[in-house]
C-alpha positions in Angstrom: -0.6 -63.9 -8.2 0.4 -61.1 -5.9 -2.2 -58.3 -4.4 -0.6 -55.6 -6.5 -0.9 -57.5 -9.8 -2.9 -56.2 -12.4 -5.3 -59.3 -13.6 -7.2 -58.8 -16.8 -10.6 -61.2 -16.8 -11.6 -61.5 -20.2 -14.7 -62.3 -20.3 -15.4 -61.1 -16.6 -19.3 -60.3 -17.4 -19.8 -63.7 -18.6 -21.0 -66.9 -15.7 -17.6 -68.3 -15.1 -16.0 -64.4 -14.8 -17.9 -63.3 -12.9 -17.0 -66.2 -10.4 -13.4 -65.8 -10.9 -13.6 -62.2 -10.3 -16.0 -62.7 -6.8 -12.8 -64.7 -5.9 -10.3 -62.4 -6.5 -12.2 -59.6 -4.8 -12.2 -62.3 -1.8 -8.9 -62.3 -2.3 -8.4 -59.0 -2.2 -6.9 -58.6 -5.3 -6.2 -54.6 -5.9 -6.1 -54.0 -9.1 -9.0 -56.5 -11.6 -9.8 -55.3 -15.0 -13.0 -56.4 -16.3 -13.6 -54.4 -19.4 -17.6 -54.8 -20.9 -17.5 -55.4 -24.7 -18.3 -51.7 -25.0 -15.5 -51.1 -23.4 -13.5 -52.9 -25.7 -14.3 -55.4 -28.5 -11.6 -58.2 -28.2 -12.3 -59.0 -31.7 -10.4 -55.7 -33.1 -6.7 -56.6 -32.6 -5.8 -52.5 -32.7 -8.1 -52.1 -29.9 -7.1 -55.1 -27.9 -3.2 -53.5 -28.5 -4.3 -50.4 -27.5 -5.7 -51.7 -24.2 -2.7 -53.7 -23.3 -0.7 -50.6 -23.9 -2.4 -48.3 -21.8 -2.8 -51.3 -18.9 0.2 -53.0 -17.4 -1.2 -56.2 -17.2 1.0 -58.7 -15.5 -1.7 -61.5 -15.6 -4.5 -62.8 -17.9 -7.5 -65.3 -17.5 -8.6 -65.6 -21.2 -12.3 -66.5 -20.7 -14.0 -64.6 -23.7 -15.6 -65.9 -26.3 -18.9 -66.9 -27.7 -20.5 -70.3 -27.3 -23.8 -72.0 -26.8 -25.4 -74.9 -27.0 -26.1 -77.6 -30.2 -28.7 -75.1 -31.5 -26.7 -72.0 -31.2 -23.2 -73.8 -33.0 -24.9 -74.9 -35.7 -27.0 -72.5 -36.6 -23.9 -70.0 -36.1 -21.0 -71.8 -37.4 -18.8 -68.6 -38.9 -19.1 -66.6 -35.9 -18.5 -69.6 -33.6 -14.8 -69.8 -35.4 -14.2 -65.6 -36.7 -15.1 -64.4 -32.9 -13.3 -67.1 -31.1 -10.7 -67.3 -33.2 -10.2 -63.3 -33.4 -10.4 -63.1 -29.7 -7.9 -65.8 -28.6 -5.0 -64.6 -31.2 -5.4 -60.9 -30.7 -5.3 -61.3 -26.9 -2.6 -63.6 -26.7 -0.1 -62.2 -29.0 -1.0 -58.7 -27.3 -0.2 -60.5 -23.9 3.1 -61.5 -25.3 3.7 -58.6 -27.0 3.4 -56.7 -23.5 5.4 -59.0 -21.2 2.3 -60.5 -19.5 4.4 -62.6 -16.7 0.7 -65.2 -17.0 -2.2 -66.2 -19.3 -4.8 -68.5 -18.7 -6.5 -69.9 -21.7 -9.9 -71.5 -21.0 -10.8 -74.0 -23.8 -14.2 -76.5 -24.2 -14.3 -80.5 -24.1 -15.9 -79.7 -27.4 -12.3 -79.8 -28.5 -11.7 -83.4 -28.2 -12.6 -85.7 -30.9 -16.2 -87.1 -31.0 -15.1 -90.5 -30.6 -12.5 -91.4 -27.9 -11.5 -93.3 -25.1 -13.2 -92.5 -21.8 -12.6 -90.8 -19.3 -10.9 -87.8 -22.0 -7.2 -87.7 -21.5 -5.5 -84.2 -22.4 -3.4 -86.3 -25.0 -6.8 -87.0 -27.2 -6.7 -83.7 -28.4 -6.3 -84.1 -32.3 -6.5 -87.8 -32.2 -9.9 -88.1 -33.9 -12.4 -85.4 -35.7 -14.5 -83.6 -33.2 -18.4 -83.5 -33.2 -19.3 -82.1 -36.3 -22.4 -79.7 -34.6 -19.3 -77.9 -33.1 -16.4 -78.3 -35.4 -16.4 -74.6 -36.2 -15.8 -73.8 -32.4 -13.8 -76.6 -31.4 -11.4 -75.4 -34.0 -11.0 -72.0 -32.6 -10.5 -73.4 -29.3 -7.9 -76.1 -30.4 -6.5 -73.0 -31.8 -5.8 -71.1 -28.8 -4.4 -74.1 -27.0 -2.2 -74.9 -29.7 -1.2 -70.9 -29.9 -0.4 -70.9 -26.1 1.8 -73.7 -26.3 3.7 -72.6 -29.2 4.4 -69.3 -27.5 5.6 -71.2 -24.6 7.8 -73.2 -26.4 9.4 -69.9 -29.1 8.9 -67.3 -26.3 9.1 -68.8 -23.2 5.6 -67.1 -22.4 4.1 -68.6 -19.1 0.9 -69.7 -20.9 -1.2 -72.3 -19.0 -4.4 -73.8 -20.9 -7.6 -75.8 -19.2 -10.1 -77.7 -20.4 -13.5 -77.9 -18.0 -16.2 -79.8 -18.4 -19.6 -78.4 -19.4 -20.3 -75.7 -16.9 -23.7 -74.5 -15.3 -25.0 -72.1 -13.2 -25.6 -68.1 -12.0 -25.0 -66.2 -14.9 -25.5 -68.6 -17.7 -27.6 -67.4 -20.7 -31.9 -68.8 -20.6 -32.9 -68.9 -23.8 -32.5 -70.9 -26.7 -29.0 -70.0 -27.3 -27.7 -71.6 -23.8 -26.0 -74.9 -22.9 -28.2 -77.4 -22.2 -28.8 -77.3 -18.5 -30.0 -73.6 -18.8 -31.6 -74.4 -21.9 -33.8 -77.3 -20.4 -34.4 -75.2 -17.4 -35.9 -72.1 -19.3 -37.7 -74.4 -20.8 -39.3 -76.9 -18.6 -40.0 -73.4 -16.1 -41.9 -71.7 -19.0 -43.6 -75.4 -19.4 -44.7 -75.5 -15.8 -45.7 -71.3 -15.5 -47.6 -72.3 -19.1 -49.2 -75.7 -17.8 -48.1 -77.4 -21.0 -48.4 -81.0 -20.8 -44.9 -81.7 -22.2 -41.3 -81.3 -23.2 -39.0 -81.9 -25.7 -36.0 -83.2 -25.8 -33.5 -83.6 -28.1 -31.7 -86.5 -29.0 -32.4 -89.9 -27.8 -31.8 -89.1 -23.8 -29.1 -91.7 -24.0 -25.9 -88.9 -24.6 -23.7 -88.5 -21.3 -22.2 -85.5 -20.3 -20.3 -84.5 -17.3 -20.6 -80.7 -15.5 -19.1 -78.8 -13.4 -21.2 -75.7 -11.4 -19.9 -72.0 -12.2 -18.3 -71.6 -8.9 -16.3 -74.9 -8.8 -15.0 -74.3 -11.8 -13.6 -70.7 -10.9 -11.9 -72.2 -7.6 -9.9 -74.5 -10.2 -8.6 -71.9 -12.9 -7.7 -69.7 -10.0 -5.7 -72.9 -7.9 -4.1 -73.7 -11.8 -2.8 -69.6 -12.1 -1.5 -70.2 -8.5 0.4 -73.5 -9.2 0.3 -74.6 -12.6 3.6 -74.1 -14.9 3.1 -75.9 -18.1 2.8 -76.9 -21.3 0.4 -79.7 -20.6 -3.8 -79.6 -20.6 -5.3 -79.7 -17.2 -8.8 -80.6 -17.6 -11.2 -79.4 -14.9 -14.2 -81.8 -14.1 -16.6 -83.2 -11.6 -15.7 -86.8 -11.5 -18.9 -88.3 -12.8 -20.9 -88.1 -15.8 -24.8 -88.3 -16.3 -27.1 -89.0 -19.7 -29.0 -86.7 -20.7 -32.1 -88.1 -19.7 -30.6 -88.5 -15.8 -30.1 -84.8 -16.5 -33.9 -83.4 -18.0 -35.0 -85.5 -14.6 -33.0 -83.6 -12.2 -33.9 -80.5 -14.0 -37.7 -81.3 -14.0 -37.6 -81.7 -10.1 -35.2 -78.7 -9.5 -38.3 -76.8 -11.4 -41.2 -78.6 -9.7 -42.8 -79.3 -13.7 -44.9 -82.4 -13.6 -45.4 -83.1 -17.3 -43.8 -85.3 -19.2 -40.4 -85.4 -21.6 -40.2 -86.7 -24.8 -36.9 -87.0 -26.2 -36.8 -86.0 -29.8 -34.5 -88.5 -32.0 -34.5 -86.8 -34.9 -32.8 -83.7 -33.3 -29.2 -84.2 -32.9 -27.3 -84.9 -29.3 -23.7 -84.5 -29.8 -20.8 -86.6 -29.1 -22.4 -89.7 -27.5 -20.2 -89.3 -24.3 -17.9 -87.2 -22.8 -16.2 -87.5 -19.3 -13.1 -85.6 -18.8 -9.9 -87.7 -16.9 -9.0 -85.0 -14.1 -5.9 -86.5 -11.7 -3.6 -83.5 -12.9 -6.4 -81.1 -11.3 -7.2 -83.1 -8.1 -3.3 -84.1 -7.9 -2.9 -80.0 -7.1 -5.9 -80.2 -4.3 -8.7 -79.3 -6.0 -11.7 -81.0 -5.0 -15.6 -79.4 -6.6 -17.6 -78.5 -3.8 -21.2 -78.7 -5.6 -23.3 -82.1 -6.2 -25.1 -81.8 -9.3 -28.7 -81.3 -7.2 -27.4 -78.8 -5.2 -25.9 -76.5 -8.3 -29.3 -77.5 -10.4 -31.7 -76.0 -7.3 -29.0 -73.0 -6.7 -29.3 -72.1 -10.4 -32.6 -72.4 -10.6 -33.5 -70.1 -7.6 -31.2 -67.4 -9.4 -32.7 -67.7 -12.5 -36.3 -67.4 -10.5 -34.6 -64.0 -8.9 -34.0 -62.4 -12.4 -36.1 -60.1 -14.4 -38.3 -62.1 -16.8 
């Protein structure tokens, strides 16, 4: 990427964006496009034409999309696949369409099959079914990987795609409809202001799951845009995964709650691990900064610094 690039963030408004746009801005990057859904609804493929026609965009970090937690996808399982779906086709064929010189796809580990060898190799993609509680997104996003590497391989488009591991942090959605980390930390923090005794769970506590903090994450798509040229997967992780009930602990002292948790078996917990395999990544330099403490007590003082 060159100062006098014009980089479309997709997504730009949403945790991970508005990291990867901080960055540039470091970078001094003159020229970042960050368009609010107001501004334009990626869903509507004449208005995402019309925006890459009036913008010459010469590189793209597709972040956009809608996503949430095992409560959310299941409880939303058409517009997990319409909006994803709608948004990775019309902004990647418009990107091609427009001579965008680099595109950046940003997938989910929800992508790889349920069950699977561990850690997650990019090759697992498509080698098993993937958990059903997010099949309708994981599609959408197995989609747009598939979509960039077939316009690599017709067009000779310089489409990279990444796969991170669940991400956390500033900027996250705290309410029901977030990932679990926010989720549990809404949570437990109304438990605490509340005095409520306990919280629940769900699933057994047994589930692993590795993260990756907001700003970590941004340092690695912007490295891969920098030095990535490819058709494979890079997955993007933290090295080490944690159950769920390691995880509802750290949380719990992050918030300073001293009730209890009671994990909730009859609720459902997702695939039962998943640790992403990460050498491409750390074979380019990157290293993530944040131990998961630290991220959990940083994202918890920002979420104590927002309006309630």
């Amino acid at each position: 990427m060159r100062a006098d690039q014009t980089i479309l963030v997709a997504g730009g408004h949403g945790m991970i964006g508005r990291q990867v746009r901080r960055l540039l801005g470091e970078a001094r990057m003159q020229r970042v496009l960050s368009p609010a859904r107001e501004e334009l609804d990626m869903r509507d493929q004449q208005a995402v034409k019309r925006y890459f026609e009036a913008n010459s965009i010469d590189v793209v970090f597709l972040l956009a999309g809608v996503s949430g937690g095992i409560g959310r996808n299941s409880s939303n399982p058409a517009r997990m696949i319409y909006d994803n779906l709608a948004i990775a086709t019309n902004v990647i064929h418009a990107a091609y369409k427009h001579g965008v010189g680099r595109l950046l796809f940003v997938g989910s580990a929800c992508a790889y099959p349920r069950i699977c060898d561990q850690p997650i190799r990019p090759s697992a993609l498509l080698e098993g079914r993937p958990e059903p509680t997010s099949e309708p997104f994981a599609v959408a996003k197995i989609a747009g990987i598939r979509m960039c590497q077939a316009y690599r391989r017709q067009y000779g488009c310089d489409f990279i795609c990444a796969i991170p591991a669940t991400c956390y942090g500033p900027g996250d959605r705290f309410n029901g409809d977030g990932h679990v980390v926010s989720a549990l930390m809404e949570r437990m923090h109304r438990a605490k202001i509340d005095r409520l005794p306990q919280v629940d769970v769900w699933g057994s506590g047994e589930a692993r799951r590795e993260f990756i903090y907001c700003s970590d994450l941004a340092e690695a798509l912007i490295l891969l845009m920098q030095k990535h040229h490819g058709e494979e997967i890079i997955n993007i992780g933290s090295g080490a995964d944690v159950s769920i009930a390691q995880l509802a602990q750290s949380i719990k002292a992050a918030v300073g709650y001293e009730g209890t948790i009671r994990f909730d078996r009859a609720k459902p917990e997702g695939m039962p691990r998943r640790q992403l395999e990460c050498s491409a990544i750390g074979a380019l330099g990157f290293h993530p900064r944040t131990d998961l403490a630290v991220g959990l007590a940083q994202t918890y003082q920002w979420y104590l610094s927002q309006p309630h």
